[in-house]
N, C-alpha and C positions, 0 to 999 in steps of 0.2 A: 530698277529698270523694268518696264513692262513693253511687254507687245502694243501692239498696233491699236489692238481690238477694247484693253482696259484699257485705251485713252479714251473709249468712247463714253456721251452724258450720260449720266445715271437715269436721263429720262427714258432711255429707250430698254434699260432691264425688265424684265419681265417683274411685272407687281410694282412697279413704278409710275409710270406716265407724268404728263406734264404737270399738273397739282402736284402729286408727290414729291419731284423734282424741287420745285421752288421751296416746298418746307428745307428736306434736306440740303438744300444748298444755302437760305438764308439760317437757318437756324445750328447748321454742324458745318458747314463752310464745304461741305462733299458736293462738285459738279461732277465727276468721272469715277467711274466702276475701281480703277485703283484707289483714287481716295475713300471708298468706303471701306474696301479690307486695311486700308488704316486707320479705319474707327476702329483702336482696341478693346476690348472689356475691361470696366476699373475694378471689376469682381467676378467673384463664381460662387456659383451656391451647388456644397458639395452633395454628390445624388451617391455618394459611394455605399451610405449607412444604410440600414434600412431598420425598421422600427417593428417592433408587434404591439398590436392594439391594448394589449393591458399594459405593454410598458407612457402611454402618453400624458402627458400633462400640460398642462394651459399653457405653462412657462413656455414649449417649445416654441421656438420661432416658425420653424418649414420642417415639417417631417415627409419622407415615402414609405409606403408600407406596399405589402404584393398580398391581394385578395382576391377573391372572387365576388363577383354582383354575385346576390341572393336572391333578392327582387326589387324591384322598380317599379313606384308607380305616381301619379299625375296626383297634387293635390290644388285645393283652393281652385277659382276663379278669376278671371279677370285680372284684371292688376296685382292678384296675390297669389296668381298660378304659379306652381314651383314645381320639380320632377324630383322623388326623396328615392335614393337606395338603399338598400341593404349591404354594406362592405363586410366582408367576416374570413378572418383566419383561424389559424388555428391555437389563438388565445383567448377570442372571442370576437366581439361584431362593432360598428360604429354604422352611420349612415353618411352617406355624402350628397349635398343637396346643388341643385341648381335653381338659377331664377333667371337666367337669360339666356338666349340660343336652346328654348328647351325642344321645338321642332329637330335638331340636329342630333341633341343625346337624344331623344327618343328613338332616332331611327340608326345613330352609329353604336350605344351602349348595349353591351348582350348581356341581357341575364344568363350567369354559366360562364361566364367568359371570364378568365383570370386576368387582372389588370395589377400594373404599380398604380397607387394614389399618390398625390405628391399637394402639398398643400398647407395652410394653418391652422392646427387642431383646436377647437374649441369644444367646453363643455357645456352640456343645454339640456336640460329633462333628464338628469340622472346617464348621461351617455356623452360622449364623444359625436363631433360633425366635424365635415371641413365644406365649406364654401365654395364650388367653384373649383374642384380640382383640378390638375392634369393630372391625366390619364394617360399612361403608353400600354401599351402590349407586352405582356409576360411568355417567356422570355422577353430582353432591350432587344432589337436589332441594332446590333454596332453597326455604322454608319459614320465616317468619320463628317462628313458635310450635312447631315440630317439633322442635326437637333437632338435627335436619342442617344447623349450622354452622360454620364456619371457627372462630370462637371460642369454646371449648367451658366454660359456664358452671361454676364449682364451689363448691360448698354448702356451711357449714356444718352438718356434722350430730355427732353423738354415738353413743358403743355400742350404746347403750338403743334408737338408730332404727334404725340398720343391722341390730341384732335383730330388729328390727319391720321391716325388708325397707323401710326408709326411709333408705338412704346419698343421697350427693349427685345420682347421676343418675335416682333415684324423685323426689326433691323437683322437679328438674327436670322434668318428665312431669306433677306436678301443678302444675306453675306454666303449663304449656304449655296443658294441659285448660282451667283458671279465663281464660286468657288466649285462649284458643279460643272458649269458651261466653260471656265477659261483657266483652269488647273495649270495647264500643260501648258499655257505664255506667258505663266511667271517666268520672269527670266533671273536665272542669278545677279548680284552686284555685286560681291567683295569676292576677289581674288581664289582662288582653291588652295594655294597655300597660305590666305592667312585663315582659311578657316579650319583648317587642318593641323596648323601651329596653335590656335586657341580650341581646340574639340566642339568648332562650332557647326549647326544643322544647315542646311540649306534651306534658301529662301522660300520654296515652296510647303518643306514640313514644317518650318517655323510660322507659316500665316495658318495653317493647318489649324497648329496644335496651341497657338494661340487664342483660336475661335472656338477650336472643337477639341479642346485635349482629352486623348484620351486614357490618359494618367496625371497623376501629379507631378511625375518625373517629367514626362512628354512635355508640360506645361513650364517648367522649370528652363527646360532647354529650348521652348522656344523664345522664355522673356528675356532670358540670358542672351540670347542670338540677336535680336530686334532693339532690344538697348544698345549691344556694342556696337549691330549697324549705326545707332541713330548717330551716335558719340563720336564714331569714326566718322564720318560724313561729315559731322562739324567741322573735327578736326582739320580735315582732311582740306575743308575750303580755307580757313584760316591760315594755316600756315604753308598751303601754298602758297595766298597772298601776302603774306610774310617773304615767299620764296620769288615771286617776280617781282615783290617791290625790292628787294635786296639786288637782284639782277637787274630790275630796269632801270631802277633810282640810286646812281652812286652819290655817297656823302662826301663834303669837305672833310678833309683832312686834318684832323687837332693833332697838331705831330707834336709837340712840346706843352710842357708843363714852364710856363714862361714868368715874368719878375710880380706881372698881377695877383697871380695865384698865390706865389710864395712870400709875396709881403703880406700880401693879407692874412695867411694860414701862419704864418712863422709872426708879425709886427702886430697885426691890427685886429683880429679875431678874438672877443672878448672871454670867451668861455675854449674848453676840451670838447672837441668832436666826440660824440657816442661810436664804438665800436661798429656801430650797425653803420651810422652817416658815413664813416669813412670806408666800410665797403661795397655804397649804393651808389658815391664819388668815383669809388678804382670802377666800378662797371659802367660808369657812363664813360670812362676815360679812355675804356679799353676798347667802347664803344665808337666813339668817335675819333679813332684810329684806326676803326678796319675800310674805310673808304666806300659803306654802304652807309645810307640813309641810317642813323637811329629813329628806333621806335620803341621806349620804352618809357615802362608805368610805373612809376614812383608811389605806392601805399604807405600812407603814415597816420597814425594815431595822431589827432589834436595836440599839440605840443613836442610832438617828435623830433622838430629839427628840419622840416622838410623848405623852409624859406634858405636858410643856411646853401642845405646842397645843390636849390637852384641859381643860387647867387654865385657857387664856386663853378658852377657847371658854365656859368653865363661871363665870369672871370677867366676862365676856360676855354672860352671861343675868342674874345677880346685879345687874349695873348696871343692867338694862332690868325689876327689879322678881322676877325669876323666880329661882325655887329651882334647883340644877343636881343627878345625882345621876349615878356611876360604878360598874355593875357588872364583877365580876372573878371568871370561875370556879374560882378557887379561896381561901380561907381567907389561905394567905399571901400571895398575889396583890394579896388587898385590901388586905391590910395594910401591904405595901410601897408600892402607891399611895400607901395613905393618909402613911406616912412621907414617902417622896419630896415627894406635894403640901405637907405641913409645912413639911418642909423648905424648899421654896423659897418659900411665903411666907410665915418667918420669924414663924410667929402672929400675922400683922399680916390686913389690912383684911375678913375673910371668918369663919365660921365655920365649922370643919370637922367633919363628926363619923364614927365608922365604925361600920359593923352588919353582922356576922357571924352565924354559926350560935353561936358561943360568947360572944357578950356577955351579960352577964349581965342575970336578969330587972329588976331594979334599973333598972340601965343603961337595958336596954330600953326599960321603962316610960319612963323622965324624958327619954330621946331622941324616942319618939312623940307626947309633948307638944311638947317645943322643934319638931319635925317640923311639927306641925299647925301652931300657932300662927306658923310663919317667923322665928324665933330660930336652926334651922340654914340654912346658906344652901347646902353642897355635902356630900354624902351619898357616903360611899363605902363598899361591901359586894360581898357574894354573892348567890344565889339570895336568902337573905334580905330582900333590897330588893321582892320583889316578892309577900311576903305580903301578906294582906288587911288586916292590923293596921295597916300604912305608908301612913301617908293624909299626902299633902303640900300645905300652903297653895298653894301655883301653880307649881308642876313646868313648869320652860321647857328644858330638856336635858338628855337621858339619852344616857351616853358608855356602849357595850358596847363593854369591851375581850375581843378574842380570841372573837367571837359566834358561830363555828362552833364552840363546844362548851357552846352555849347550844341548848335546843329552841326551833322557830319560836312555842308558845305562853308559853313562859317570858318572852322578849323583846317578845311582844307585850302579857302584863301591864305592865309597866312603862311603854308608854304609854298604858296607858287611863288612868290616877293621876290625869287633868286632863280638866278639860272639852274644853278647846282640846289636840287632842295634841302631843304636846311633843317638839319636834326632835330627830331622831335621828342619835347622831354613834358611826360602826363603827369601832372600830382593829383593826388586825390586822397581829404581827411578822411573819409570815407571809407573803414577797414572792407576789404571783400572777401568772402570764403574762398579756400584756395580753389575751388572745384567750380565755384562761379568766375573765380577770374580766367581761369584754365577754358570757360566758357565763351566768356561774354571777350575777353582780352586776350583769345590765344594765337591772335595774331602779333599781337608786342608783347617783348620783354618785359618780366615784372619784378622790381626791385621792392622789398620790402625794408624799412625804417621800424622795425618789434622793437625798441630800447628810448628807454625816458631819459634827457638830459639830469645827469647827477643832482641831488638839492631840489627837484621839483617835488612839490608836497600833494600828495594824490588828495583830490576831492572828495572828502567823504561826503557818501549819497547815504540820506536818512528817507524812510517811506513812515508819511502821518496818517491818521483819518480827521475824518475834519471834524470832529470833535478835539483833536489838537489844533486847532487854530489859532486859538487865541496863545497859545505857547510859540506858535509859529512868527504871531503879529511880533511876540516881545522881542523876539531874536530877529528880528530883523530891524526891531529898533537900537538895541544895540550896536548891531553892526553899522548901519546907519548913522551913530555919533560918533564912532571910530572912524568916521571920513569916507564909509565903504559905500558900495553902490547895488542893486537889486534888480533883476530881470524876472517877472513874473509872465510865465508864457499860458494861454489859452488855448484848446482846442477849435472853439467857435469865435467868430465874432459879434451874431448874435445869438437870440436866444431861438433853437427851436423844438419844435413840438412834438418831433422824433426823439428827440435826446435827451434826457433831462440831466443836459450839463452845465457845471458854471459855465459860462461864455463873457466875451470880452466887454463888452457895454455894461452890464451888469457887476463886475470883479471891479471896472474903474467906478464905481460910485460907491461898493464897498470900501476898495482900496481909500477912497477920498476922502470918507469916512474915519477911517483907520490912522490914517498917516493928512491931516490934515494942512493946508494950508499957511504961510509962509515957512512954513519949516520945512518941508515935505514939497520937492518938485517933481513933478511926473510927467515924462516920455510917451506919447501913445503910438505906435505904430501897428500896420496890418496892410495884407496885400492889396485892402482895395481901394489905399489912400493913392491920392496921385504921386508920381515919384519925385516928386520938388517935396512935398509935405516930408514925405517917408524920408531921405535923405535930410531934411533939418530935422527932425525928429530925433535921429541918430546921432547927426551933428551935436547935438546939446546934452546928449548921453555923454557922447566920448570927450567931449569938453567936459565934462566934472557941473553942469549947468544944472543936470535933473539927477535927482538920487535914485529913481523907480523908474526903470523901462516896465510898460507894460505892451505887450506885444502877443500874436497867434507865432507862427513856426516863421516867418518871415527873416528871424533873427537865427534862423538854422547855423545858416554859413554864411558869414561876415565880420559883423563887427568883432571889434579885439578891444577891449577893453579891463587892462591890466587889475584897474581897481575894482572893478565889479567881483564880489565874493560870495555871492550868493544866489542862486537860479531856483526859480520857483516854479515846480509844472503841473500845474492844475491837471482835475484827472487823468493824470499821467497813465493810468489804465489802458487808456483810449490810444495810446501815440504807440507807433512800432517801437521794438528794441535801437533800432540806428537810427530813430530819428531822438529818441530819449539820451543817447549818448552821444549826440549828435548836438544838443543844445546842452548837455552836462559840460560838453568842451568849450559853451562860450566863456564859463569861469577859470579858476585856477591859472589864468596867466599872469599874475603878477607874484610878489613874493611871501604873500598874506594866505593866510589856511581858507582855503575857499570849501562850498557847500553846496550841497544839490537836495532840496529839498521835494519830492513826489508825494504830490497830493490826492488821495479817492477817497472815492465813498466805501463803506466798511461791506457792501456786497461785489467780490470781486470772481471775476468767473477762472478755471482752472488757468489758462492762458495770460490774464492779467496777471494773476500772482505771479506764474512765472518770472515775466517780463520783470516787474519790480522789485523781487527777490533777488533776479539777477542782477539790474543796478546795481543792490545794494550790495551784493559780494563782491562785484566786479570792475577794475575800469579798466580791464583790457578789451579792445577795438575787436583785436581779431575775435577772443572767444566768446564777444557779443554776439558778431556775425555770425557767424557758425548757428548759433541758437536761433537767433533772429529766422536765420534759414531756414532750419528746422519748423519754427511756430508758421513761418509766414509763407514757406516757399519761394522759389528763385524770381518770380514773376512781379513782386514785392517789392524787392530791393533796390532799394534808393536809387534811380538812373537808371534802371533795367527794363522798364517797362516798354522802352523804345527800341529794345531788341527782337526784332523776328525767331535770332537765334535761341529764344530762351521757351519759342514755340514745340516742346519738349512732346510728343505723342505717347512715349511709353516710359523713357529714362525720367530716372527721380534722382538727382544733383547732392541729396540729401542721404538718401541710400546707396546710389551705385556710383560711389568715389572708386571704388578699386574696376571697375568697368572702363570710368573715363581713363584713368589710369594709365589702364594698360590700352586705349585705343589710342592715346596721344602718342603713347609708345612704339606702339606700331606704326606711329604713321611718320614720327622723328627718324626710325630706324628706315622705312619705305623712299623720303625724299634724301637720308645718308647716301643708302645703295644706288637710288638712280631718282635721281632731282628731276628728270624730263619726263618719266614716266614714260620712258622707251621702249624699255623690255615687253616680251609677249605679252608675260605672267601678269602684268599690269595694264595690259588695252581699256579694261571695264572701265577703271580708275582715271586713265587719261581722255575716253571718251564722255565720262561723266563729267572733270572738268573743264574741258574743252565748252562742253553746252554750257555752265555754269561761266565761263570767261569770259561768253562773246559780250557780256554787255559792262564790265569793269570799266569803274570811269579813277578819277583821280578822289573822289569823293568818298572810294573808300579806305581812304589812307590815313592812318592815324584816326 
């Protein structure tokens, strides 16, 4: 919360004006004097050392030493004019040269005058120079807003500023200005007893010692204060909106475990629940008994079991009277549900039906009636589902599989369908670190599926160079005349001039080559086929028609194809962590020892190796992600990019897990004690969401 005065443009700061303004706002996104004391520094360069001239060597990166000028004088001419000194302590001497602004040292540098140098030592003619130093006055004057500190703050900037005469220590100068003229209208935002229960600064010495620390300690305690803000504020919106959609939006009532469930779970249920499925089941159950809206997110690893608990979840609602409905963003997505669901209950106690983009009007029409009238009992589709036409008798649970590639308005039709809106259950193959789901999802409940059905035979992942190829071709012929099928995935589709990667045009004429003609039929797909092509394309995969999908990432999340036993991922280098085990999961679904073969070139940078070392240790989901995270950052991750929330100014999701921690804790314990944010002790808190509520629509639900 700021004063009046930082909401004013950065155009009118002193050392600003209107040019300057426009850099800084197109290029750092800063229009107003408070958005710039939230440019933080992503470094410091410590001034605490200090050096003597015989201790220097080339290696150093940035040394300061304290000398005295000895003398100074003007060499060269013209274009080669430079101003050369004499620096000398008392271990001996160096020189330190200028070649621009020499009218300024001439007339501000005193010979006699004891100065710090500060600067990159270079050796030149049997001695020591530095380039262009800075220069302070010996003694520093402490100054906390000045600039004259031990740890010397560093900005991001860009070309475009430093053109505009805005590199990192201009930004610093205007941070110094705004924090000189308007100190004293910082206003606090968090509570005085929660900053007093965590030993945290106040928001004025935390921007302070943020910009200007004047220790390491000081420096510590203000990035510790400014992350748990940022964390807590998340929180704090999130699960309020957790807390008036619970208050505003009450849920249908699943009061009984009825004859659906228990024929199915006791008669018809082919396999043993995993101990995980059966307690992601009791929390949806227990969910849709308390007579608020559920909202919760189902994470499962490729093969987990996560179709199972939406089927009992959607058997579930059908006993308690209520229609259940499964969106899938893609065509054959839905389609495979809707098999899969058939499949396991065997055309018995439910009625299924499916609605695409391609069902026919026919179809259509006689499904909208069975629809209305509650003759279908579970609904499985695409975007389709959430046309105006699809009016449902009593819509009691809508399953979104894969909902980050669903828009937030898309998902929010499908529970308006009902008067009472109708519980929301998220899947997603997609494992998320827990500290990004606690992020990006802390406003819904999150149910994890960590446990592999008994008898499933893990995927071994092998990493080749392509000098193994020709070992690569043979094994997959093999597999090949055992009946089996092959996905070879491409980074590009064509070839280009940036990259020097195989790509997909190119791989189908080797491939063609390889695996030749009538024996060998081959799948092409990629994202910029039309979606009639790309959909028979797959078509004839999953028929047993072609033996070789060859495909870019298109085949991420989709197809299911039991027989296929082999995944082939060309410079796999190149692909993140979750999208490489993200296409490892499109094998190993049937009963056959499946294989994940990553392919690169034998120069691989610190990061790739990672990445493919990891593959090959691992096929747990979750402690991909985690890594993933780490290489890539939360901004990365698959579905997150569309988060505002994940626009992180100082907190790192990577490092300060025990920060979020304990803000979410704080903030669970804060709507415990008082849900309304009534009390005094909490006005900041309820006038902060108060601002933040006035514009909540239905679109941000689920």
């Amino acid at each position: 919360m700021f004063a009046n005065n930082l909401i004013t443009s950065i155009e009118y700061l002193k050392g600003v004006g209107p040019k300057k303004a426009v850099l800084l706002q197109k290029e750092l996104g800063i229009f107003y004097l408070h958005q710039l004391l939230n440019h933080y520094p992503f470094r410091y360069i410590d001034k605490t050392r200090f050096y003597k001239i015989r201790e220097l060597s080339e290696e150093m990166p940035l040394v300061q030493i304290i000398g005295k000028i000895t003398s100074k004088e003007t060499l060269g001419d013209k274009f080669k004019k430079r101003i050369v000194a004499k620096f000398t302590d008392d271990s001996g001497s160096m020189e330190l040269v200028w070649f621009q602004s020499l009218k300024w040292v001439d007339e501000n540098i005193k010979v006699g005058s004891t100065y710090i140098a500060f600067g990159k030592p270079t050796f030149f003619n049997n001695g020591f120079s530095i380039a262009h130093p800075e220069l302070e006055n010996y003694p520093r004057v402490e100054n906390a807003a000045s600039g004259n500190i031990t740890l010397q703050p560093v900005y991001h900037s860009t070309e475009k500023l430093k053109k505009g005469f805005l590199d990192s220590k201009a930004i610093q100068k205007l941070i110094a200005t705004v924090l000189n003229a308007h100190f004293n209208e910082i206003q606090e935002n968090i509570p005085a007893y929660i900053l007093e229960k965590y030993h945290l600064i106040s928001k004025k010495d935390a921007l302070i010692h943020i910009h200007f620390p004047s220790s390491v300690n000081a420096l510590q305690h203000a990035e510790r204060r400014l992350k748990f803000e940022e964390l807590f504020f998340i929180q704090l919106q999130l699960l309020n909106t957790k807390q008036i959609r619970n208050l505003k939006f009450k849920g249908s009532m699943f009061e009984k475990v009825g004859d659906k469930v228990s024929t199915f779970y006791n008669e018809i249920l082919p396999f043993e629940l995993t101990n995980a499925q059966k307690r992601v089941i009791k929390e949806i159950r227990i969910d849709t008994n308390k007579g608020v809206q559920m909202n919760r997110l189902v994470q499962g690893d490729v093969g987990s079991g996560k179709t199972a608990v939406a089927l009992m979840s959607m058997l579930l609602a059908n006993d308690n009277g209520f229609q259940a409905c499964m969106m899938a963003p893609t065509e054959i997505l839905a389609q495979q549900h809707f098999a899969s669901i058939n499949e396991l209950l065997k055309g018995k106690l439910v009625n299924v039906a499916l609605l695409t983009g391609s069902t026919t009007k026919k179809t259509r029409t006689t499904l909208h009636q069975q629809l209305e009238n509650g003759e279908i009992d579970i609904l499985i589709g695409t975007h389709a589902l959430i046309e105006d036409k699809v009016v449902f008798k009593n819509l009691g649970l809508v399953v979104i599989d894969e909902q980050h590639r669903f828009g937030v308005e898309q998902r929010a039709k499908l529970w308006r369908k009902n008067n009472i809106p109708p519980h929301i259950l998220v899947m997603t193959a997609t494992p998320i670190p827990r500290t990004l789901a606690m992020t990006l999802y802390g406003d819904l409940d999150v149910s994890v599926i960590d446990e592999m059905p008994v008898g499933r035979k893990p995927i071994e992942t092998k990493h080749l160079f392509e000098n193994q190829r020709l070992q690569l071709i043979g094994f997959m012929r093999s597999e090949i005349a055992k009946g089996r099928q092959v996905y070879i995935v491409y980074p590009l589709i064509k070839e280009s001039e940036k990259l020097d990667l195989l790509n997909l045009e190119t791989g189908i004429e080797q491939i063609r080559h390889d695996f030749p003609l009538p024996e060998f039929q081959i799948s092409i797909v990629h994202g910029q086929m039309p979606a009639k092509d790309k959909q028979f394309e797959m078509q004839q995969f999953v028929e047993g028609k072609t033996q070789i999908m060859v495909a870019t990432t298109v085949i991420e999340v989709g197809v299911n194809v039991p027989n296929a036993s082999i995944m082939v991922i060309e410079n796999a280098e190149r692909f993140g962590l979750s999208q490489l085990h993200q296409l490892r999961g499109r094998v190993g679904r049937g009963a056959e020892q499946s294989y994940c073969i990553l392919m690169s070139g034998s120069k691989l940078s610190p990061t790739g190796k990672t990445r493919l070392n990891t593959m090959v240790k691992t096929n747990n989901g979750f402690e991909i992600s985690e890594i993933d995270l780490q290489l890539r950052g939360p901004g990365d991750i698959s579905g997150t990019q569309q988060s505002g929330i994940l626009d992180l100014k100082i907190a790192d999701l990577t490092k300060d897990q025990n920060i979020l921690q304990e803000a979410r804790k704080t903030v669970i314990e804060l709507f415990e004690e008082d849900p309304k944010l009534e009390a005094d002790k909490n006005n900041l808190l309820k006038i902060y969401l108060d601002k933040r509520n006035q514009g909540i629509s239905l679109g941000k639900i689920s």
